[in-house]
BADO-489115 format. One record per atom (N, C-alpha, C, O, CB): residue in one letter; residue number from 0; x, y, z. Coordinates in nm, 2 decimals, padded with zeros to 4 digits. Glycine has a CB too. Example, Ala and Ser with C-alpha at 12.3 -4.5 7.8 and 13.67 -1.06 7.14 Angstrom:
% BADO-489115
DODREN   rest    nr     east    north       up
DODREN      A     0    01.32   -00.57    00.78
DODREN      A     0    01.23   -00.45    00.78
DODREN      A     0    01.32   -00.33    00.78
DODREN      A     0    01.42   -00.33    00.85
DODREN      A     0    01.13   -00.45    00.90
DODREN      S     1    01.28   -00.22    00.71
DODREN      S     1    01.37   -00.11    00.71
DODREN      S     1    01.29    00.00    00.79
DODREN      S     1    01.34    00.11    00.80
DODREN      S     1    01.41   -00.06    00.57
END
This chain:
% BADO-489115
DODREN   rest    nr     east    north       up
DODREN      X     0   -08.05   -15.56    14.71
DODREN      X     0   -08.14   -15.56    14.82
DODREN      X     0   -08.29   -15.55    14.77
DODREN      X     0   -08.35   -15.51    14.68
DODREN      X     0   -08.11   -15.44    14.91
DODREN      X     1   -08.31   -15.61    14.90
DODREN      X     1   -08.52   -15.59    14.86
DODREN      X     1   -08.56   -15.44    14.82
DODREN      X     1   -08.49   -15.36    14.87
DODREN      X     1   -08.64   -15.62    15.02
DODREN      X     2   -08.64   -15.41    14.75
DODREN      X     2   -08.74   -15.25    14.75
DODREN      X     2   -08.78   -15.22    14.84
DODREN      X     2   -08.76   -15.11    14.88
DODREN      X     2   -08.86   -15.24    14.67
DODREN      X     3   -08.86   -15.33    14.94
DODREN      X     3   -08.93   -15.31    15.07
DODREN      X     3   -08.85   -15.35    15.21
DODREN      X     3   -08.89   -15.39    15.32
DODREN      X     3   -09.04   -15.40    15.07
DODREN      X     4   -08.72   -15.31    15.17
DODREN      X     4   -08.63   -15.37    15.29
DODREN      X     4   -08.54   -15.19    15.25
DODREN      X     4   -08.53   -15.12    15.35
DODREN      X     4   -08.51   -15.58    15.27
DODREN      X     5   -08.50   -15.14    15.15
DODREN      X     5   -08.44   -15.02    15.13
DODREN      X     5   -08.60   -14.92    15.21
DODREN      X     5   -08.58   -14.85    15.31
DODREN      X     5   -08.40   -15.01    14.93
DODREN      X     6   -08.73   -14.94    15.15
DODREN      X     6   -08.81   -14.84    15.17
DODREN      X     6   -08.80   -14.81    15.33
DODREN      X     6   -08.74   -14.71    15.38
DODREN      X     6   -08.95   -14.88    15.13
DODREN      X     7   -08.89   -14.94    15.41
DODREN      X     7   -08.91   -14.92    15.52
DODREN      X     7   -08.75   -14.85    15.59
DODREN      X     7   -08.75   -14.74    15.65
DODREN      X     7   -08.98   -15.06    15.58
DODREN      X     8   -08.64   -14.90    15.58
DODREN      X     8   -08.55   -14.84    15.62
DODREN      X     8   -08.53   -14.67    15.59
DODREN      X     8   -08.49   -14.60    15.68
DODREN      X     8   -08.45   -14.92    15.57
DODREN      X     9   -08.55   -14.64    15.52
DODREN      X     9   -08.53   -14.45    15.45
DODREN      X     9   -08.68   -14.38    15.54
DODREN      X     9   -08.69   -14.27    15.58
DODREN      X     9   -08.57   -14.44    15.20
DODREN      X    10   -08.80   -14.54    15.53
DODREN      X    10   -08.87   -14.43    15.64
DODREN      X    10   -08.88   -14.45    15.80
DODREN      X    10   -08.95   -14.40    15.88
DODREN      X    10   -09.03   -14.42    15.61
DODREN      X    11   -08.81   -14.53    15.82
DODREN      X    11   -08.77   -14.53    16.00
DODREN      X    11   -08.66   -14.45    15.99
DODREN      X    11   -08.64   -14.39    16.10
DODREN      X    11   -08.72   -14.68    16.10
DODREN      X    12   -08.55   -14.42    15.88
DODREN      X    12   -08.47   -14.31    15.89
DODREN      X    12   -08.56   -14.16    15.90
DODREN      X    12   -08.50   -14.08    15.97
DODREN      X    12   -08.37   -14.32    15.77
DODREN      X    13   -08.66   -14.12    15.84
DODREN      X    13   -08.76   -14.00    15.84
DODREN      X    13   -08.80   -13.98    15.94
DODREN      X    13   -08.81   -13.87    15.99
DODREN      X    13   -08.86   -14.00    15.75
DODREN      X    14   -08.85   -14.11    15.99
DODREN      X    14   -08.94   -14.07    16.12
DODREN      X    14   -08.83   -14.01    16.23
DODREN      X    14   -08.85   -13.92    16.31
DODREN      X    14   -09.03   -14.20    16.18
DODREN      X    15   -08.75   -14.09    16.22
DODREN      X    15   -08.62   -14.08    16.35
DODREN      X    15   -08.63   -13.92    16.35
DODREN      X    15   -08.69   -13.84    16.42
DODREN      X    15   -08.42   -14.15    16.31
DODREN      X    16   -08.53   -13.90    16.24
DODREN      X    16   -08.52   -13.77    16.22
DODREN      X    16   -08.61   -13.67    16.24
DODREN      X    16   -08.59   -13.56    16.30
DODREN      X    16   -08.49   -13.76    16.11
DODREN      X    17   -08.72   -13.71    16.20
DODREN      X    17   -08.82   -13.57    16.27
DODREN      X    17   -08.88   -13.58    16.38
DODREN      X    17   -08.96   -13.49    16.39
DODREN      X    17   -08.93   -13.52    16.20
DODREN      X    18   -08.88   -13.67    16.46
DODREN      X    18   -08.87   -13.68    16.64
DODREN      X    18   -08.77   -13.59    16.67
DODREN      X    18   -08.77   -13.50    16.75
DODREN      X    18   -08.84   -13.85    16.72
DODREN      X    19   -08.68   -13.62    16.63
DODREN      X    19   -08.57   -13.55    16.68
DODREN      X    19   -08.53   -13.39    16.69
DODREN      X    19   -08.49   -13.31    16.77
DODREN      X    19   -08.48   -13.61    16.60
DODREN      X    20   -08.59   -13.40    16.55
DODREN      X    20   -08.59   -13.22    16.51
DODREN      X    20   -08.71   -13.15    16.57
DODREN      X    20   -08.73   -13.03    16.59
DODREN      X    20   -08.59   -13.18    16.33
DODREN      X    21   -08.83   -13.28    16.58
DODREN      X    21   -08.93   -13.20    16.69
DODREN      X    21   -08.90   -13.21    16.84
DODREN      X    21   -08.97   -13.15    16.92
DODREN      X    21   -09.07   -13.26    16.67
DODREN      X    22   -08.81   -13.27    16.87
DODREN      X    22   -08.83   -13.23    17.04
DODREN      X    22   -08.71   -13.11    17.01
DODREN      X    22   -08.69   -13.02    17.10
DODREN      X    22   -08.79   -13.40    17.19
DODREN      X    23   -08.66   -13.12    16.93
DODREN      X    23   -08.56   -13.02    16.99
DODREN      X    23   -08.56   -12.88    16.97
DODREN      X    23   -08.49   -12.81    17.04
DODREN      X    23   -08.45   -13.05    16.95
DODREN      X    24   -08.68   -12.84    16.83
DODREN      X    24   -08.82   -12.74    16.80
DODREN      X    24   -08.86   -12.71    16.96
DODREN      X    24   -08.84   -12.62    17.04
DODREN      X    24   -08.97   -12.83    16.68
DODREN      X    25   -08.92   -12.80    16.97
DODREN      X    25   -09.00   -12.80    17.12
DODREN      X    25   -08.91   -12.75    17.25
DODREN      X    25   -08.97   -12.67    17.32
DODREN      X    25   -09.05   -12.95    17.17
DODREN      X    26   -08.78   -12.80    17.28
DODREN      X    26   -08.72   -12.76    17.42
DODREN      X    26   -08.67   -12.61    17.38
DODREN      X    26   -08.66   -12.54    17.47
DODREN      X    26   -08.57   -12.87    17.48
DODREN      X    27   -08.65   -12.56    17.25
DODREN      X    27   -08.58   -12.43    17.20
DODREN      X    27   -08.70   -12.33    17.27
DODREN      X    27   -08.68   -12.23    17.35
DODREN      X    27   -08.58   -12.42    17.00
DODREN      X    28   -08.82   -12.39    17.20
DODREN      X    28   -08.94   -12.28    17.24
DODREN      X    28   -08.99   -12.29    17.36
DODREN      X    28   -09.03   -12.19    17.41
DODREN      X    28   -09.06   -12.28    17.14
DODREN      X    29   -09.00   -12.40    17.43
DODREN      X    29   -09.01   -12.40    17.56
DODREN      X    29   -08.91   -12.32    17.60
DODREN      X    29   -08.96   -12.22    17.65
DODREN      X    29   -09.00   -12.53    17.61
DODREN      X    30   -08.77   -12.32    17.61
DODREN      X    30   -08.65   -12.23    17.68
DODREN      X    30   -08.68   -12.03    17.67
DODREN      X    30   -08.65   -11.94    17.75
DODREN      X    30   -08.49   -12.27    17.55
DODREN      X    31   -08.76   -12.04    17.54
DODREN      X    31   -08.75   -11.92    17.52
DODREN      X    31   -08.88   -11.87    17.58
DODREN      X    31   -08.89   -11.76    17.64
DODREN      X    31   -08.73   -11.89    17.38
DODREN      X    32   -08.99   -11.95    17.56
DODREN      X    32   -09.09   -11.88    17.65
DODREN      X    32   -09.06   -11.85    17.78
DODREN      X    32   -09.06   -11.74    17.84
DODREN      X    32   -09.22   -11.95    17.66
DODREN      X    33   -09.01   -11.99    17.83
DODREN      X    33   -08.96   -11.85    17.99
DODREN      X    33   -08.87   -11.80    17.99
DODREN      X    33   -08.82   -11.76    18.10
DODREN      X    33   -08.93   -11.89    18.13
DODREN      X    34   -08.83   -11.79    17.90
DODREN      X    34   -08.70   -11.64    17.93
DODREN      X    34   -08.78   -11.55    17.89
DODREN      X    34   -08.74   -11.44    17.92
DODREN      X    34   -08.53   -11.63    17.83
DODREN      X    35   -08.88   -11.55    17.83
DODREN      X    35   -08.98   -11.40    17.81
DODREN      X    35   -09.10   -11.41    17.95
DODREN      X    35   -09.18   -11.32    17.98
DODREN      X    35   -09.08   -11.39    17.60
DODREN      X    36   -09.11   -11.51    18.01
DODREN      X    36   -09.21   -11.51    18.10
DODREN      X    36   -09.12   -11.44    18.24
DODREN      X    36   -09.14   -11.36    18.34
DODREN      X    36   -09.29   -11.68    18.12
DODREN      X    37   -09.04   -11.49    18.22
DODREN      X    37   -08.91   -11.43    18.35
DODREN      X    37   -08.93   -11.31    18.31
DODREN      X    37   -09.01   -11.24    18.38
DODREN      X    37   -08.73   -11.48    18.35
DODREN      X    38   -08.87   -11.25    18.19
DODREN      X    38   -08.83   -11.07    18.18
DODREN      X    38   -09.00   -11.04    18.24
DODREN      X    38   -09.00   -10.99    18.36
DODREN      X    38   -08.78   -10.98    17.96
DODREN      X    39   -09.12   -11.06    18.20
DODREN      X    39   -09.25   -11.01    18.23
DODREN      X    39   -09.26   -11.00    18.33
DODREN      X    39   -09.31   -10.90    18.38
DODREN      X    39   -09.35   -11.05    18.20
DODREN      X    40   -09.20   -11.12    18.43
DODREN      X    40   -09.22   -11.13    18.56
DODREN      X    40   -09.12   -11.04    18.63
DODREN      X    40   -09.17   -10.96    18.71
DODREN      X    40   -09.20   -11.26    18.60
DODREN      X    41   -08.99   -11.03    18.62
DODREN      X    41   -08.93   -10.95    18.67
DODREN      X    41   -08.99   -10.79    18.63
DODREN      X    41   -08.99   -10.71    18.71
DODREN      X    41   -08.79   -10.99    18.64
DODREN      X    42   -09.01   -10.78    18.56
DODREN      X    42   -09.12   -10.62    18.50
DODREN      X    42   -09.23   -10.59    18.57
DODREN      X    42   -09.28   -10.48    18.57
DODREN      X    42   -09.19   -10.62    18.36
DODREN      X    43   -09.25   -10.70    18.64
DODREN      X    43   -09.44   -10.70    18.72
DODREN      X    43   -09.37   -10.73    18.87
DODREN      X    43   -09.44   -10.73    18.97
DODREN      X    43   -09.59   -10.89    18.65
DODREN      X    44   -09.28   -10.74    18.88
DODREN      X    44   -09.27   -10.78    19.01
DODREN      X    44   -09.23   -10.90    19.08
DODREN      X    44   -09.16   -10.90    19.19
DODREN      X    44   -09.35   -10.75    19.04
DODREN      X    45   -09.27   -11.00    19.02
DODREN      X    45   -09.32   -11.14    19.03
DODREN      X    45   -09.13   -11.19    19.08
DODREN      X    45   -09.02   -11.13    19.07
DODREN      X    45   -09.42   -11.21    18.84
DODREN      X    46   -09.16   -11.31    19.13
DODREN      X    46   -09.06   -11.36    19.17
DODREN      X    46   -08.99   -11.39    19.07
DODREN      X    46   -09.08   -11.44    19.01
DODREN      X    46   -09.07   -11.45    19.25
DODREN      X    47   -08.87   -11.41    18.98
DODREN      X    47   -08.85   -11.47    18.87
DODREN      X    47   -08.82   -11.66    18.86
DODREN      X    47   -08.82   -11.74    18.77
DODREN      X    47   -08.74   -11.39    18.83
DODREN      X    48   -08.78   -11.65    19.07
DODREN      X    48   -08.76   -11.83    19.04
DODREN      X    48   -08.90   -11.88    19.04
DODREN      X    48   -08.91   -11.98    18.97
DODREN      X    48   -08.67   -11.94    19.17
DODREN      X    49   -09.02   -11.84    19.09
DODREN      X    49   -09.09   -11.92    19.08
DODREN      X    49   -09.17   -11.93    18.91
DODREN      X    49   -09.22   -12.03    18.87
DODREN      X    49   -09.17   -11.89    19.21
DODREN      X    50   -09.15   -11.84    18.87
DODREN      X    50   -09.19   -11.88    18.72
DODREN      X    50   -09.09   -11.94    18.64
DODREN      X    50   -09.10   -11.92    18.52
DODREN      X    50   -09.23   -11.78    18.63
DODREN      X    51   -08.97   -12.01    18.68
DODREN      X    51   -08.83   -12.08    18.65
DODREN      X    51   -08.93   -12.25    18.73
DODREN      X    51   -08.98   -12.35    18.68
DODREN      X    51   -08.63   -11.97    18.75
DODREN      X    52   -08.92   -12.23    18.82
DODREN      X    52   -08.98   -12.34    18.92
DODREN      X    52   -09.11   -12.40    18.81
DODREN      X    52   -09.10   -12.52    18.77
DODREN      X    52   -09.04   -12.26    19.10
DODREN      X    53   -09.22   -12.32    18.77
DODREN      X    53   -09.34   -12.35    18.72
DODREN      X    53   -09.32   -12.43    18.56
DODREN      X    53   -09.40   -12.50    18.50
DODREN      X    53   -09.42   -12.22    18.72
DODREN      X    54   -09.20   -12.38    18.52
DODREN      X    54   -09.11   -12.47    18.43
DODREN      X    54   -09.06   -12.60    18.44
DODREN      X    54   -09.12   -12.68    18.37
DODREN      X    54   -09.01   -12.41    18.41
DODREN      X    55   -08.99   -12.64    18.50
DODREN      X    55   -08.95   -12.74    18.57
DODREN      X    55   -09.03   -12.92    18.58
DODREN      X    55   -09.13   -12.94    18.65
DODREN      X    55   -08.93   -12.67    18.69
DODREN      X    56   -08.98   -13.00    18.51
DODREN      X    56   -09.02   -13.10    18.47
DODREN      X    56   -08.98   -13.22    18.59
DODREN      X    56   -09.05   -13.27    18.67
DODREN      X    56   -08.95   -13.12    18.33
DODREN      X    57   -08.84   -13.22    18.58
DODREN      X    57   -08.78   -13.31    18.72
DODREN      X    57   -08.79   -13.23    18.81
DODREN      X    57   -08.82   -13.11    18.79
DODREN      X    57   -08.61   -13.37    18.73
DODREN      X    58   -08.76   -13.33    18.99
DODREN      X    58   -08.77   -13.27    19.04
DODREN      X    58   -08.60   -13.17    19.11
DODREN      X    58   -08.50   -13.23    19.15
DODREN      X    58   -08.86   -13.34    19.10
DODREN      X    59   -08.62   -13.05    19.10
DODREN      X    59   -08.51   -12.95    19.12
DODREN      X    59   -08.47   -12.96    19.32
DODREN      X    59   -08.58   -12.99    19.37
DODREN      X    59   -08.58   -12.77    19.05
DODREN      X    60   -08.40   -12.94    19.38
DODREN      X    60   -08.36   -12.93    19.49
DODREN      X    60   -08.35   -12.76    19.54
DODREN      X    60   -08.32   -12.71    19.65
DODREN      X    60   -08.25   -13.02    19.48
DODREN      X    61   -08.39   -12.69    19.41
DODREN      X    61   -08.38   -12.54    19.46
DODREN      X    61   -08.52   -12.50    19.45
DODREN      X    61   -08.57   -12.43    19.54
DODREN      X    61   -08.28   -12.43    19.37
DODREN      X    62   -08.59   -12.53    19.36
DODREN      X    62   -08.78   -12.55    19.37
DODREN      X    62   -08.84   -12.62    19.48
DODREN      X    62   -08.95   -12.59    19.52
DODREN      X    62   -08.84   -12.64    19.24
DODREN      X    63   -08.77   -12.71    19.54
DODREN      X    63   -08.83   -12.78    19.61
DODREN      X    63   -08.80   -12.67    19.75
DODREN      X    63   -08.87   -12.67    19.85
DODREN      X    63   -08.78   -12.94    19.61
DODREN      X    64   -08.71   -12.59    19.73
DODREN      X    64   -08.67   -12.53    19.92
DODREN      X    64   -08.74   -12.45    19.89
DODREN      X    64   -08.82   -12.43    19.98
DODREN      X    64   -08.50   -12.46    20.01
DODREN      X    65   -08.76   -12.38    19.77
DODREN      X    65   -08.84   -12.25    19.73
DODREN      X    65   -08.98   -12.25    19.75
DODREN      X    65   -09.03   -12.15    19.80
DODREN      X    65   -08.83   -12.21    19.59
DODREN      X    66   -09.06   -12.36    19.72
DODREN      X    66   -09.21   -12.41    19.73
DODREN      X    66   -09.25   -12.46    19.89
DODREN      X    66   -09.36   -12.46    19.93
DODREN      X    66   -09.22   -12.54    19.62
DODREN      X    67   -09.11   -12.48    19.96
DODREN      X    67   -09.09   -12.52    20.09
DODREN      X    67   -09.12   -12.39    20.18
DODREN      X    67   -09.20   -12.37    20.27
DODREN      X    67   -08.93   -12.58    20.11
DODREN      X    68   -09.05   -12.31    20.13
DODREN      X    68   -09.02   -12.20    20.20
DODREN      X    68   -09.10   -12.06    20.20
DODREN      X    68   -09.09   -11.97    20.29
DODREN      X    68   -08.92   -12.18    20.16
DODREN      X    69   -09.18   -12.06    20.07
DODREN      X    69   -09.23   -11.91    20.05
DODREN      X    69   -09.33   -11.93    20.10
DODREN      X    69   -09.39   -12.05    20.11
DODREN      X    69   -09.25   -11.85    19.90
DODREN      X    70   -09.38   -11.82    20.16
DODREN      X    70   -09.49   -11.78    20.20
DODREN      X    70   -09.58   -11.69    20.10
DODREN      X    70   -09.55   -11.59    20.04
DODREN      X    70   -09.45   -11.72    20.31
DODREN      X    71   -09.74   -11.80    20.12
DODREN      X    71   -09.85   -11.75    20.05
DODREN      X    71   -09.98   -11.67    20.13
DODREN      X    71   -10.07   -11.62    20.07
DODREN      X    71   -09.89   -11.86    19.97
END
């Protein structure tokens, strides 16, 4: 095989791989900050869905009645 047909392949295999291991770095610590923003909130008082809700990327059908519904 070519040198430059082995290389580029081993580094679209590298890059793959660390997209990968970075989003999934990223959803770990995303997960965990609100599970510590929840305990703070539940400690302070605070609603705990709506700092679950302030998380939330798609749209949820239990955020949406909640943002519907609470009163500010």
């Amino acid at each position: 095989m070519n040198k430059d047909l082995i290389t580029i392949s081993i580094s679209a295999v590298i890059v793959l791989s660390t997209a990968i291991i970075g989003l999934i770095v990223y959803n770990i610590n995303d997960r965990n900050n609100m599970a510590k923003n929840i305990e703070a909130a539940i400690s302070r008082g605070v609603d705990p869905l709506s700092v679950k809700c302030a998380y939330e990327t798609n749209s949820n059908p239990i955020c949406i009645t909640y943002a519907a519904t609470s009163k500010k």
